[in-house]
N, CA and C atoms of all chains as a GROMACS GRO file, in nm:
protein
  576
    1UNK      N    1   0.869  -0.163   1.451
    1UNK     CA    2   0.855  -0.150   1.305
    1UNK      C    3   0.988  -0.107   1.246
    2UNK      N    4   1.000  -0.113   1.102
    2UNK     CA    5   1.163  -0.158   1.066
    2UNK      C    6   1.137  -0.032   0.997
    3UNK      N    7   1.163   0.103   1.064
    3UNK     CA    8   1.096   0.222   0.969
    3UNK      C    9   1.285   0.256   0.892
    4UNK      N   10   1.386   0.184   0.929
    4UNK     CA   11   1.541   0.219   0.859
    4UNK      C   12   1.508   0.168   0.725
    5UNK      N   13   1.384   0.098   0.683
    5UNK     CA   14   1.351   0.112   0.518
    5UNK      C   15   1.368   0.227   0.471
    6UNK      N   16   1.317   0.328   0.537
    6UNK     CA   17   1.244   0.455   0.504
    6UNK      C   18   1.361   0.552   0.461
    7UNK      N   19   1.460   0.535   0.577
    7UNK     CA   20   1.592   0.606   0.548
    7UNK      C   21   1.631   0.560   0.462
    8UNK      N   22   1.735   0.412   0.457
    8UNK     CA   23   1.731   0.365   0.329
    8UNK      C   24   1.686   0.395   0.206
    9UNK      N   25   1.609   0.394   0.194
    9UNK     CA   26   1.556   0.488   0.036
    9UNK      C   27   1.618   0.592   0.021
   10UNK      N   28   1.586   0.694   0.144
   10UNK     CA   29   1.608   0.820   0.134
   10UNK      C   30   1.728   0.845   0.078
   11UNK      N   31   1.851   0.730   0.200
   11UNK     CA   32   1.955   0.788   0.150
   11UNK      C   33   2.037   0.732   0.020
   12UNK      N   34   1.991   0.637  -0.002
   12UNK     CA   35   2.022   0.593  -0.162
   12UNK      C   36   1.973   0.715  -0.293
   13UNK      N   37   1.853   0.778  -0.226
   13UNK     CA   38   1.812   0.849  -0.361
   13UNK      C   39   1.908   0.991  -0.356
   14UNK      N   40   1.942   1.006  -0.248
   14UNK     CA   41   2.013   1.139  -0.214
   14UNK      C   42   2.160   1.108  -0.204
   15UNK      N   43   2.231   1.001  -0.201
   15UNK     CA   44   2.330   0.969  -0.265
   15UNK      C   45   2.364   0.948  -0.385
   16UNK      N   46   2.270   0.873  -0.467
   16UNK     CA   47   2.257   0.918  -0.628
   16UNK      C   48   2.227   1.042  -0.696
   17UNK      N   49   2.176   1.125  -0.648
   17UNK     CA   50   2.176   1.256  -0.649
   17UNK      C   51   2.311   1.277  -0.699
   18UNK      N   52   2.386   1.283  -0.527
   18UNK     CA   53   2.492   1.383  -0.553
   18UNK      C   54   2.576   1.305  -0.653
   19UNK      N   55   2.620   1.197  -0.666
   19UNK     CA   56   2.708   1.111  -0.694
   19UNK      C   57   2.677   1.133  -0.878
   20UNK      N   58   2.520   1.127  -0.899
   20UNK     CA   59   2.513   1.208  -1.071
   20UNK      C   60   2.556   1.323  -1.090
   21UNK      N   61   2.559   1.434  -0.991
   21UNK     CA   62   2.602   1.545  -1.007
   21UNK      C   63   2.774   1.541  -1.074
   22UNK      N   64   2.815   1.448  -0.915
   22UNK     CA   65   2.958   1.444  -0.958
   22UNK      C   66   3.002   1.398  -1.108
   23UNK      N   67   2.880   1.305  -1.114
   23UNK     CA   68   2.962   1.247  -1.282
   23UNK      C   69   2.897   1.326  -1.390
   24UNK      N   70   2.797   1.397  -1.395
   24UNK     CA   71   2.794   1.495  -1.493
   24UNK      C   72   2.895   1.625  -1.493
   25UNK      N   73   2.924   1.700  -1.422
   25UNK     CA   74   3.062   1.722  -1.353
   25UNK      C   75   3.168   1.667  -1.469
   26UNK      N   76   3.190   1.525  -1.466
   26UNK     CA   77   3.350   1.502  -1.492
   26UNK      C   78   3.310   1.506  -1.616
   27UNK      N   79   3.152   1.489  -1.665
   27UNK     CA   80   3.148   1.485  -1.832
   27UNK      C   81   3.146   1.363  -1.865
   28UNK      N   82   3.072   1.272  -1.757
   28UNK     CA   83   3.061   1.130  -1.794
   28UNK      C   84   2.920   1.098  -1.779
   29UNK      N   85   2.825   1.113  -1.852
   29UNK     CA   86   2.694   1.136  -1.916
   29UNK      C   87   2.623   1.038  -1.907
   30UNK      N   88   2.680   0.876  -1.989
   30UNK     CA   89   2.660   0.783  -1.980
   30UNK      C   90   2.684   0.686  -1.835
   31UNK      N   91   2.776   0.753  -1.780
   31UNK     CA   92   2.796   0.638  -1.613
   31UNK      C   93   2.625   0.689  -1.571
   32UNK      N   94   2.662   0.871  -1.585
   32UNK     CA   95   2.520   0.872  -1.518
   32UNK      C   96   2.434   0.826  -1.516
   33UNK      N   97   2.369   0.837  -1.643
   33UNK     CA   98   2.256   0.744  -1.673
   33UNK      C   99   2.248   0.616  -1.594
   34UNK      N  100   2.378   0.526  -1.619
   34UNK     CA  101   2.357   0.378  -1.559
   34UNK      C  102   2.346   0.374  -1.400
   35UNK      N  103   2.387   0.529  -1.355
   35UNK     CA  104   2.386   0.476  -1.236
   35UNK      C  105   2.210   0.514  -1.147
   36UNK      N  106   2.132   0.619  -1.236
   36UNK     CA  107   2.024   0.615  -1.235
   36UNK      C  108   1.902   0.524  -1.203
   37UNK      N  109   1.984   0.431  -1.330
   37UNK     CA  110   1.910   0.274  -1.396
   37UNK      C  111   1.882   0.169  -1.245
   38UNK      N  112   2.061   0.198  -1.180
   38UNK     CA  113   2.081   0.096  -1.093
   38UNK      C  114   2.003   0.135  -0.978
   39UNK      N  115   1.985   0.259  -0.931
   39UNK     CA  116   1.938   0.324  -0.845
   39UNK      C  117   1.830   0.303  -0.781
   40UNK      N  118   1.753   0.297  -0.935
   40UNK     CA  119   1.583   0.272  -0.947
   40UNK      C  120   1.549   0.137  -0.952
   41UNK      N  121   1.630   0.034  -0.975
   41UNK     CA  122   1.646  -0.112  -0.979
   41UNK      C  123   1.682  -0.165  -0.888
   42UNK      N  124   1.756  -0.109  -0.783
   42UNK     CA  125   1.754  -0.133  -0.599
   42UNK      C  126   1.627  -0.105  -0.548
   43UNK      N  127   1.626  -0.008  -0.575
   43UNK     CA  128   1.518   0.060  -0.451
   43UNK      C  129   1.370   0.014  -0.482
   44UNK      N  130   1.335  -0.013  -0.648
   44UNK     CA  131   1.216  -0.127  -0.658
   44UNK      C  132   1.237  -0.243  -0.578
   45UNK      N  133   1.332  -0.285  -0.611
   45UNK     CA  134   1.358  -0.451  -0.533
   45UNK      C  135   1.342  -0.421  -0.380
   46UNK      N  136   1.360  -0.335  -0.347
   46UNK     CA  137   1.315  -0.300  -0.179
   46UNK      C  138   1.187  -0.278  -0.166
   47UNK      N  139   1.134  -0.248  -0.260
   47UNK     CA  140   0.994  -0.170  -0.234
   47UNK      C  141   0.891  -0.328  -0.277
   48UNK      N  142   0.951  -0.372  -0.374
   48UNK     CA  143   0.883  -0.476  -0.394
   48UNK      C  144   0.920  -0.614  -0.280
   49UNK      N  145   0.987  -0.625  -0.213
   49UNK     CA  146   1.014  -0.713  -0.069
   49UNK      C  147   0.898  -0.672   0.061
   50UNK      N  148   0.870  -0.501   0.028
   50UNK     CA  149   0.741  -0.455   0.066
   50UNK      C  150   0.662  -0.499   0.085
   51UNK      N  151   0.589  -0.489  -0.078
   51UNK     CA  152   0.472  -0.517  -0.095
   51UNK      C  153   0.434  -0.650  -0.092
   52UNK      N  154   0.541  -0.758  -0.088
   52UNK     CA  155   0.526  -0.872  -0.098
   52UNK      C  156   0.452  -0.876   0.073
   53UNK      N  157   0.544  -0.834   0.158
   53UNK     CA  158   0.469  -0.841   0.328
   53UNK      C  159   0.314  -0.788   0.314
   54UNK      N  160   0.339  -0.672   0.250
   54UNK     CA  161   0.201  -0.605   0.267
   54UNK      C  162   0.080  -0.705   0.224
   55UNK      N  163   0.146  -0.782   0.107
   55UNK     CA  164   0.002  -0.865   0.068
   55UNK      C  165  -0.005  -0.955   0.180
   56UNK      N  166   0.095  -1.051   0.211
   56UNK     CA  167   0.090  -1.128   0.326
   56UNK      C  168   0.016  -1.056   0.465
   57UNK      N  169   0.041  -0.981   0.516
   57UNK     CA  170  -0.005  -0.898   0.631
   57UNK      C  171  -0.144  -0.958   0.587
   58UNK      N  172  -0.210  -0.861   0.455
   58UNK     CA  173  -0.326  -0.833   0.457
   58UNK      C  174  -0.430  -0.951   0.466
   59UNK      N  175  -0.338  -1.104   0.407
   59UNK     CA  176  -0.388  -1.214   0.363
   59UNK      C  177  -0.432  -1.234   0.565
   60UNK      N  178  -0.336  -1.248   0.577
   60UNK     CA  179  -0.372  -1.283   0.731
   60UNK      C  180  -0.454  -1.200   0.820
   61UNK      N  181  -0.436  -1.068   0.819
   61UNK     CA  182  -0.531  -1.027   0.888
   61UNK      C  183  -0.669  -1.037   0.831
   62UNK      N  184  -0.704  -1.035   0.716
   62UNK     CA  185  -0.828  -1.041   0.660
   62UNK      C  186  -0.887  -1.181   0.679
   63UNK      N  187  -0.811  -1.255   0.641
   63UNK     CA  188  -0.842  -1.406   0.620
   63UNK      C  189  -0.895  -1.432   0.519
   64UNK      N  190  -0.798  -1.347   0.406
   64UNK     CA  191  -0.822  -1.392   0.285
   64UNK      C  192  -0.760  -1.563   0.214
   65UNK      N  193  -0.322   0.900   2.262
   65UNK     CA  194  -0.165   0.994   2.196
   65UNK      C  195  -0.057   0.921   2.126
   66UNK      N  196  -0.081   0.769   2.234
   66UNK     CA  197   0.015   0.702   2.192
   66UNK      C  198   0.018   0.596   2.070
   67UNK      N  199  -0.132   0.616   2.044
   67UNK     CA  200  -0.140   0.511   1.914
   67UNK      C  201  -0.082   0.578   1.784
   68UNK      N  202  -0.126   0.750   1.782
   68UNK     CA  203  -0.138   0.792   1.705
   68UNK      C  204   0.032   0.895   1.655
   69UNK      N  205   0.093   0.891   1.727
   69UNK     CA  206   0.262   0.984   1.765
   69UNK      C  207   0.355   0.913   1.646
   70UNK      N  208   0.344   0.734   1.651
   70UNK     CA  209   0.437   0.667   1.537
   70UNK      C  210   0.391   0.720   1.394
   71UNK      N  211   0.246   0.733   1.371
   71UNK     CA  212   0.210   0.770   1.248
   71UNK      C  213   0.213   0.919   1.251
   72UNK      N  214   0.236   1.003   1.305
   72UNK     CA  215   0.286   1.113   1.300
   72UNK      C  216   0.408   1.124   1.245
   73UNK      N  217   0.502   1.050   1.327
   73UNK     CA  218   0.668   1.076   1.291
   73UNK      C  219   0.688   1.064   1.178
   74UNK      N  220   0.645   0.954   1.180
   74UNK     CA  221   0.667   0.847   1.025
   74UNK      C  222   0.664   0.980   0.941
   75UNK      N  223   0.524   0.998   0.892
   75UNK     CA  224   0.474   1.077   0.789
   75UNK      C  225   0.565   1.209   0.756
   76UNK      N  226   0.542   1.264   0.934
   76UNK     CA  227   0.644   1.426   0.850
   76UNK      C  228   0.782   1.375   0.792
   77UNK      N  229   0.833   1.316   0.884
   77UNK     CA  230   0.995   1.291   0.847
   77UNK      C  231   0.980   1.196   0.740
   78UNK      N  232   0.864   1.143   0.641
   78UNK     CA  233   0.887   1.113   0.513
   78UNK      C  234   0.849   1.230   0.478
   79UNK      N  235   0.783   1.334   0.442
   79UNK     CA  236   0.743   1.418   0.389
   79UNK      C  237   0.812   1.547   0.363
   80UNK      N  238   0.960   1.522   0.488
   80UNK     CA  239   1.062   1.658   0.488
   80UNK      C  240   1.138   1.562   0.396
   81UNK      N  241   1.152   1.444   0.364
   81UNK     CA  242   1.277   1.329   0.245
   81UNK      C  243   1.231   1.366   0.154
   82UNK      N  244   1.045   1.335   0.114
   82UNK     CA  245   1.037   1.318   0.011
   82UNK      C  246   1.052   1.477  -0.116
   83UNK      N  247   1.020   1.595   0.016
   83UNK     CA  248   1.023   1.721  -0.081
   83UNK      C  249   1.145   1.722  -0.155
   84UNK      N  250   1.275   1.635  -0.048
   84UNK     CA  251   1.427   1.682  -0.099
   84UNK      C  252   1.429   1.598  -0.240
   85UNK      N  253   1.354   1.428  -0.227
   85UNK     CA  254   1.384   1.403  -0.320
   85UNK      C  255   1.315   1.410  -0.459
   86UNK      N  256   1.178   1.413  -0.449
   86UNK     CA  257   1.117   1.462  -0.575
   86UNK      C  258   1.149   1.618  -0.652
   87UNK      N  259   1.266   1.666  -0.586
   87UNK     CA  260   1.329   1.793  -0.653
   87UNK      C  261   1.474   1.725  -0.736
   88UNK      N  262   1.536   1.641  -0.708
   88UNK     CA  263   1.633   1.561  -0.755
   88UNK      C  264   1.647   1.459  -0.844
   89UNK      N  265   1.526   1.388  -0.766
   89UNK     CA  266   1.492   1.255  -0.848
   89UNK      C  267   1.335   1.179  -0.829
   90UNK      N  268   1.278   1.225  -0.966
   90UNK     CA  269   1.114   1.241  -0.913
   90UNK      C  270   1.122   1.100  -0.947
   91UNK      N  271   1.181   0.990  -0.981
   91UNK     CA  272   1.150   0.879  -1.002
   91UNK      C  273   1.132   0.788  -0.940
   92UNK      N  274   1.235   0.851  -0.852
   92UNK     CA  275   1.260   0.739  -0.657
   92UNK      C  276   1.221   0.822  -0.578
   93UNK      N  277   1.128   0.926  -0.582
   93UNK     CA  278   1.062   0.989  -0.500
   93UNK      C  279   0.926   0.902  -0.508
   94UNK      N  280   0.868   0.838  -0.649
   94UNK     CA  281   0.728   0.769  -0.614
   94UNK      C  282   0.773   0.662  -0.614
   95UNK      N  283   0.899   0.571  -0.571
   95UNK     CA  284   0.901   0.459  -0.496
   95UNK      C  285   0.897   0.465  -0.354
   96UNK      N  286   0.983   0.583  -0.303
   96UNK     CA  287   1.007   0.609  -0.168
   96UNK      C  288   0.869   0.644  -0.112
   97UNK      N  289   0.746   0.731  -0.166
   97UNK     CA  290   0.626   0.730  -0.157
   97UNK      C  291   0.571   0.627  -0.102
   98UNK      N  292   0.560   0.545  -0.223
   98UNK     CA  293   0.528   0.399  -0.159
   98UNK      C  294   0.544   0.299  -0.074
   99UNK      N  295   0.672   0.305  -0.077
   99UNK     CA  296   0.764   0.223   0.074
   99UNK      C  297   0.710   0.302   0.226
  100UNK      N  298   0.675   0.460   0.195
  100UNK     CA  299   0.658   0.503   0.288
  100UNK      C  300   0.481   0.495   0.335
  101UNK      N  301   0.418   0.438   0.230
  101UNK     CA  302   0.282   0.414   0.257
  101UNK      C  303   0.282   0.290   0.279
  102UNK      N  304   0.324   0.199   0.241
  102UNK     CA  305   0.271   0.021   0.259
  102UNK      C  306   0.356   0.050   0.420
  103UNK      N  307   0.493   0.056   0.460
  103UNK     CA  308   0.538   0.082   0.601
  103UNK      C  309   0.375   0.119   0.692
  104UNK      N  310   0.368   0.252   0.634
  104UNK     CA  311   0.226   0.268   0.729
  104UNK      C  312   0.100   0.206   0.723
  105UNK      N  313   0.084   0.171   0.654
  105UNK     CA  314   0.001   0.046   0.602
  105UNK      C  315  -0.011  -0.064   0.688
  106UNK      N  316   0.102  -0.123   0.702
  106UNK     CA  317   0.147  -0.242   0.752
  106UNK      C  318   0.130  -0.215   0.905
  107UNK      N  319   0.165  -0.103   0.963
  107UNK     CA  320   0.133  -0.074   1.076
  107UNK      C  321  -0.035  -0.028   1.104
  108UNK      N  322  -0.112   0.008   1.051
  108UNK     CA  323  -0.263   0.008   1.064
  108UNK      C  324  -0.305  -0.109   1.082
  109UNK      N  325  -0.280  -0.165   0.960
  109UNK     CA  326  -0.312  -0.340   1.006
  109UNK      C  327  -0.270  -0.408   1.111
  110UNK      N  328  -0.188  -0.397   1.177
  110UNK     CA  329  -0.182  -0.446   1.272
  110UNK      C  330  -0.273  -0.434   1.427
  111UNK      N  331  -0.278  -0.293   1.372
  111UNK     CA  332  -0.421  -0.226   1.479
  111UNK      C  333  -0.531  -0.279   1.436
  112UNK      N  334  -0.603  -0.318   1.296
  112UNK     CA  335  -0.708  -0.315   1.275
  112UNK      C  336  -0.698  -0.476   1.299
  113UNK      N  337  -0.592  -0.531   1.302
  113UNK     CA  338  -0.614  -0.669   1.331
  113UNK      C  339  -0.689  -0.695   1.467
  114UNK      N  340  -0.676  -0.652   1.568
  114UNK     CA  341  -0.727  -0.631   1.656
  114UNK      C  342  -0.886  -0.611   1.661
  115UNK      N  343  -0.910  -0.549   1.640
  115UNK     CA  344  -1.064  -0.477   1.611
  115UNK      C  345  -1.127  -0.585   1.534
  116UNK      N  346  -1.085  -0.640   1.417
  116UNK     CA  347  -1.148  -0.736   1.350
  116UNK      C  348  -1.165  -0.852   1.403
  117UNK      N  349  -1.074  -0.903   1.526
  117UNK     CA  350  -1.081  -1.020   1.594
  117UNK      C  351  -1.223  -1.034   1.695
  118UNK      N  352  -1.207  -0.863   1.755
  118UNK     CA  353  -1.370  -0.866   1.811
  118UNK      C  354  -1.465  -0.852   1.731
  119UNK      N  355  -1.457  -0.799   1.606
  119UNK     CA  356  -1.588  -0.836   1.552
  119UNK      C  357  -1.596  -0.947   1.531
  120UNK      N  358  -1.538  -1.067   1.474
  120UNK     CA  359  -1.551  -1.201   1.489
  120UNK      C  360  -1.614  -1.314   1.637
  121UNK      N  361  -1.585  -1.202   1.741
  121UNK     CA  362  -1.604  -1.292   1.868
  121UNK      C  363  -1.709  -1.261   1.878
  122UNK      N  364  -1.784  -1.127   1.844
  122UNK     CA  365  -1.918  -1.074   1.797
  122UNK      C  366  -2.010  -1.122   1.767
  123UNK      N  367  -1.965  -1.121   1.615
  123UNK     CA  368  -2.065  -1.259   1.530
  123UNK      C  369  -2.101  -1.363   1.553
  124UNK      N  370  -1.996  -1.418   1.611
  124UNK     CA  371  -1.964  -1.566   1.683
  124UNK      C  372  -2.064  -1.581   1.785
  125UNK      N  373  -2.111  -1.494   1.906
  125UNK     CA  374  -2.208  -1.465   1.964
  125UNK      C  375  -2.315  -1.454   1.929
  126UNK      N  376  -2.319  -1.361   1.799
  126UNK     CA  377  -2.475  -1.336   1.790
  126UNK      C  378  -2.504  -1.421   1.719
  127UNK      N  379  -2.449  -1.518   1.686
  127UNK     CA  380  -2.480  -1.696   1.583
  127UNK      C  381  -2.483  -1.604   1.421
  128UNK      N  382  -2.464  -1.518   1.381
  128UNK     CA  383  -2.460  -1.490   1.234
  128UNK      C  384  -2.293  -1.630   1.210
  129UNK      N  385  -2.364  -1.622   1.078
  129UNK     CA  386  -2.282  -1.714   0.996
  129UNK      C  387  -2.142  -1.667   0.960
  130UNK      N  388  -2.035  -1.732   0.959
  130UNK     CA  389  -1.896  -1.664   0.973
  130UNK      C  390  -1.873  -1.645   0.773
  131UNK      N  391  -1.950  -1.750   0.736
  131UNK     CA  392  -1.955  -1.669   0.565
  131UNK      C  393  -1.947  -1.507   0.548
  132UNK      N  394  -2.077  -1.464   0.625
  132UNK     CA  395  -2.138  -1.307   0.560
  132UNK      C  396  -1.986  -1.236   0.637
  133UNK      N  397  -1.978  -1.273   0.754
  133UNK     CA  398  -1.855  -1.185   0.810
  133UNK      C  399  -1.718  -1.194   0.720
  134UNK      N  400  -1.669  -1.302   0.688
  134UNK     CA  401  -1.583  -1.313   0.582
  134UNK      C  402  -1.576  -1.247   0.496
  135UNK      N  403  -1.699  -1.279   0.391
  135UNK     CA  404  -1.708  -1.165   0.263
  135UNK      C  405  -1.665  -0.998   0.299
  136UNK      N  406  -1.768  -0.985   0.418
  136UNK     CA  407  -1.755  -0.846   0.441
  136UNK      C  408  -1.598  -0.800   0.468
  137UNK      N  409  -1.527  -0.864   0.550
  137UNK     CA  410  -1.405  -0.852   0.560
  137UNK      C  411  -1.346  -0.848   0.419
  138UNK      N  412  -1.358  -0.908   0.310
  138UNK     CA  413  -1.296  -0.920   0.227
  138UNK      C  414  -1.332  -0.804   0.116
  139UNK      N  415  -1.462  -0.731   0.127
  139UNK     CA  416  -1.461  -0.679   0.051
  139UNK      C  417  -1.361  -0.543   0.122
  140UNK      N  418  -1.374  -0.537   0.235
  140UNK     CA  419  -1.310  -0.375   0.319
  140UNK      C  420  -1.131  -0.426   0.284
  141UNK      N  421  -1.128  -0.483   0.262
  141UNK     CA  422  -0.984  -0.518   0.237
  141UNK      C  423  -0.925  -0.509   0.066
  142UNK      N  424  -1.058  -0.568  -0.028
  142UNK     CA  425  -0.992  -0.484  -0.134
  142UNK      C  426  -1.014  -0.368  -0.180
  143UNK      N  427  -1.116  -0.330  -0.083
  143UNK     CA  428  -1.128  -0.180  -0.102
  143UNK      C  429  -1.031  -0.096  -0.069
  144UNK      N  430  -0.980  -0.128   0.036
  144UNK     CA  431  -0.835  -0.090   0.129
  144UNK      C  432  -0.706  -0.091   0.004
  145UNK      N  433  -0.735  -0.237  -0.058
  145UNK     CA  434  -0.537  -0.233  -0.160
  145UNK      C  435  -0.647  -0.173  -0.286
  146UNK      N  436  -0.733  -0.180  -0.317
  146UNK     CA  437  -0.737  -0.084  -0.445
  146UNK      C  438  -0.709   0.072  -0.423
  147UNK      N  439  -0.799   0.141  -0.318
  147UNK     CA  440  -0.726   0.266  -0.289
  147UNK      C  441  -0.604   0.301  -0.265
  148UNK      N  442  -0.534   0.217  -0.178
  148UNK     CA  443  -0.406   0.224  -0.222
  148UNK      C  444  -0.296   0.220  -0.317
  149UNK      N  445  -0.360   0.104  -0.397
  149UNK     CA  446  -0.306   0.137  -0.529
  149UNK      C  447  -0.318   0.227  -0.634
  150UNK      N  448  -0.474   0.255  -0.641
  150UNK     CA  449  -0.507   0.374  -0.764
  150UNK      C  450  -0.434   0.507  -0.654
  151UNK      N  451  -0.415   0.551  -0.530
  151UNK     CA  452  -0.333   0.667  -0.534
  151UNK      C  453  -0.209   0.660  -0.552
  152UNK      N  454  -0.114   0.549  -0.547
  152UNK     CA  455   0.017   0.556  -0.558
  152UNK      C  456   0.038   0.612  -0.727
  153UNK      N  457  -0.111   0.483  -0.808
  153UNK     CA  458  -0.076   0.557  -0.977
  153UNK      C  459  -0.050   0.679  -1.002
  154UNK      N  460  -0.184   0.737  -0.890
  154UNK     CA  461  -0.220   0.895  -0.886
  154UNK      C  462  -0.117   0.946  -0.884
  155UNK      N  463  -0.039   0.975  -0.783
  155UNK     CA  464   0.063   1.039  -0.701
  155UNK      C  465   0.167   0.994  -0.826
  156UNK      N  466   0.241   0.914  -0.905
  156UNK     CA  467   0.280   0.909  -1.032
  156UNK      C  468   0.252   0.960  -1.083
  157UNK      N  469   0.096   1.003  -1.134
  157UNK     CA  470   0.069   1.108  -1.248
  157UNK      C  471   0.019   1.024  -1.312
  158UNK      N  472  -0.043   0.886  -1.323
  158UNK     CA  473  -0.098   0.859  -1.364
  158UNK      C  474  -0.249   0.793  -1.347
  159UNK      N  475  -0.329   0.968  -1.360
  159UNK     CA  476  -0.466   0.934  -1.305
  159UNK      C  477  -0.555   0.816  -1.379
  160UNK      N  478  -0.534   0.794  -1.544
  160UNK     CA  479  -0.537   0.707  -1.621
  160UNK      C  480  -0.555   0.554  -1.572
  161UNK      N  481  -0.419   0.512  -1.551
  161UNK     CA  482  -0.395   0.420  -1.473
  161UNK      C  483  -0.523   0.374  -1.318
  162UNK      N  484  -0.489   0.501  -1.240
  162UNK     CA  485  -0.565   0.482  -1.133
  162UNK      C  486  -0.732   0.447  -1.117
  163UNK      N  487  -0.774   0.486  -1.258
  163UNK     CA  488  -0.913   0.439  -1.258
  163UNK      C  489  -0.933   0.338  -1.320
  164UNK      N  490  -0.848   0.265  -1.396
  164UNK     CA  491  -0.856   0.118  -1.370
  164UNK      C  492  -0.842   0.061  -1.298
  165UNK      N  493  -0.748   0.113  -1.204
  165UNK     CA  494  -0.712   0.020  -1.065
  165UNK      C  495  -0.871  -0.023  -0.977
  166UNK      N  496  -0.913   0.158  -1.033
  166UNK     CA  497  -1.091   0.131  -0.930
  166UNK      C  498  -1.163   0.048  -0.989
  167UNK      N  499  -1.181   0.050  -1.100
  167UNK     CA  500  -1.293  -0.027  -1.156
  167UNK      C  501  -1.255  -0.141  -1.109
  168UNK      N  502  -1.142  -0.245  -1.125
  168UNK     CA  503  -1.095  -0.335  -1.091
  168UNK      C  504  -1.096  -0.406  -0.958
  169UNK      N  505  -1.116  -0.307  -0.898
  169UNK     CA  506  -1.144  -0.321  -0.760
  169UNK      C  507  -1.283  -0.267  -0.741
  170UNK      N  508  -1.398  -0.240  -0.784
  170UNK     CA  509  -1.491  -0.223  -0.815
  170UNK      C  510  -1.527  -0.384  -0.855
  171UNK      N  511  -1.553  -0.425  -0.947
  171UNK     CA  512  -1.578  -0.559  -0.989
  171UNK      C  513  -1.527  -0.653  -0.890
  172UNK      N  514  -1.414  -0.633  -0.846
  172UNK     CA  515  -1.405  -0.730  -0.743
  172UNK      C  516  -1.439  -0.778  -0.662
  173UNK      N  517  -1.524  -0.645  -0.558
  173UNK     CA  518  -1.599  -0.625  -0.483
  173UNK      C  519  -1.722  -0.711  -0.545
  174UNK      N  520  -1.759  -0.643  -0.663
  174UNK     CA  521  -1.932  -0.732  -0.685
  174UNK      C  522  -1.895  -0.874  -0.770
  175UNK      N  523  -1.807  -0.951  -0.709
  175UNK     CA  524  -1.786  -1.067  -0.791
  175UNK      C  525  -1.796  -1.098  -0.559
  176UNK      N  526  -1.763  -1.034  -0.503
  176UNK     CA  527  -1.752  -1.090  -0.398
  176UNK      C  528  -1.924  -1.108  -0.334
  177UNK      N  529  -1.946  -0.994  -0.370
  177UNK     CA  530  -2.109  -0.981  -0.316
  177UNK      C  531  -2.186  -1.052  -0.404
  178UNK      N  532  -2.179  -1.132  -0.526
  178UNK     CA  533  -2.309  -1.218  -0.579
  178UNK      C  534  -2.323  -1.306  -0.483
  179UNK      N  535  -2.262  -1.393  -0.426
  179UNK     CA  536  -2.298  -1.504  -0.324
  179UNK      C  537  -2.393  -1.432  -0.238
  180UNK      N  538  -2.335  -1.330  -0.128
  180UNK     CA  539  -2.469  -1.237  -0.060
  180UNK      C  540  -2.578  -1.224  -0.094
  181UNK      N  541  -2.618  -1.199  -0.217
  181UNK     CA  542  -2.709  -1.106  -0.329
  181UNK      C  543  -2.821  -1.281  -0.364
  182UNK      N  544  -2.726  -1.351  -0.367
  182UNK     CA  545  -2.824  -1.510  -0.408
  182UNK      C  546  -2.850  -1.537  -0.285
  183UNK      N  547  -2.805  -1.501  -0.141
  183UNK     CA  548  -2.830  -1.548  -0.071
  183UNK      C  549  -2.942  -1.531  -0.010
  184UNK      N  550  -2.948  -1.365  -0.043
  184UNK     CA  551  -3.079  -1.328  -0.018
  184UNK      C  552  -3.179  -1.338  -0.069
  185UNK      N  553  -3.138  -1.336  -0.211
  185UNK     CA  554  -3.258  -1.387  -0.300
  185UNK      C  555  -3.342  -1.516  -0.244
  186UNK      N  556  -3.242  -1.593  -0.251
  186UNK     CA  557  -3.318  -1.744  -0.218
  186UNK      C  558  -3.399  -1.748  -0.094
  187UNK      N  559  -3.373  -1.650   0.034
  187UNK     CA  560  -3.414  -1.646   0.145
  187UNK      C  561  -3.582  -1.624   0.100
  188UNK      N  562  -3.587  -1.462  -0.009
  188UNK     CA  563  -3.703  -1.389  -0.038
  188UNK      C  564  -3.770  -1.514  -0.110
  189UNK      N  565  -3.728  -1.623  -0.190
  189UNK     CA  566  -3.813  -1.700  -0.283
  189UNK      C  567  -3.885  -1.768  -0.166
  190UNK      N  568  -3.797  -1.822  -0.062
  190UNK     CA  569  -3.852  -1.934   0.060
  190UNK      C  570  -3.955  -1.853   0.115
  191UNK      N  571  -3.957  -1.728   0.140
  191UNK     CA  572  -4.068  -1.636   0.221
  191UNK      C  573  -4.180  -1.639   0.139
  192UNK      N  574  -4.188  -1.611   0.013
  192UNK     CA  575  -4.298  -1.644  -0.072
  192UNK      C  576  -4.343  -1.717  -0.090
   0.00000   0.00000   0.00000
């Protein structure tokens, strides 16, 4: 099982973390924000590559 | 021990991520949630794939009709992604949300079971 999804997330969300810190820090308010935006707009697109299997899985094992 | 040790790991070591990150960033904490439930998800099913194959070789034996087994399968399955879905709303905070998800999956279910429900009917009209 491909559980380096799991990290992945992790460490994207905890790299955006620090990386907002840093730019609120320099007083750049607005990068922050965008980099928030982008953050949450990766890590859906991962999550949704997910759920796309998950429905598939389920189609097949069920025999829907 | 050994079925059960991967879904162990999994869980705590999402559960020591997710405290760090829903203190940081509660937003990609209920995506990471999720990634970390369909992952386990995806791995149940694979077990239950199993199990469901013998109940099929089952049925198949006892001459029941592979219709009723179907449905039934189908309803335990959207019962399965509706709960899953109305808790992820949950776990968002949005309990709102999540009881539409049930109802929805509620109806689904009895849009699956009228065929059953006529089936029996018609059986009870022939007995009379």
């Amino acid at each position: 099982m491909d559980i380096n999804i799991i990290f992945k997330i992790a460490g994207i969300g905890i790299l955006i973390s620090v990386l907002n810190m840093v730019l609120k820090q320099a007083g750049k308010e607005e990068q922050a924000q965008m980099l928030t935006l982008v953050g949450v707009v990766v890590v859906l697109m991962m999550v949704i590559q997910l759920i796309q299997r998950l429905f598939m899985d389920v189609r097949s094992v069920f025999g829907l | 021990m050994v079925e059960i040790m991967p879904f162990l790991g999994i869980a705590l070591v999402a559960t020591v991520l997710l405290t760090i990150l829903r203190m940081e960033r509660p937003e990609l904490a209920v995506l990471f949630g999720t990634a970390v439930g369909i992952l386990l998800f995806i791995m149940v099913l694979q077990r239950l794939g199993v199990v469901l194959q013998q109940f099929q070789g089952l049925t198949a034996r006892a001459g029941v009709e592979p219709f009723y087994l179907g449905t039934v399968f189908k309803v335990i399955a959207v019962a399965y992604l509706t709960g899953f879905g109305a808790q992820i709303c949950r776990d968002a905070g949005e309990g709102a949300l999540a009881m539409k998800v049930e109802l929805a999956g509620k109806v689904a279910i009895l849009i699956l079971a009228v065929p059953v429900m006529t089936a029996i009917l018609q059986l009870l009209l022939k007995v009379i």
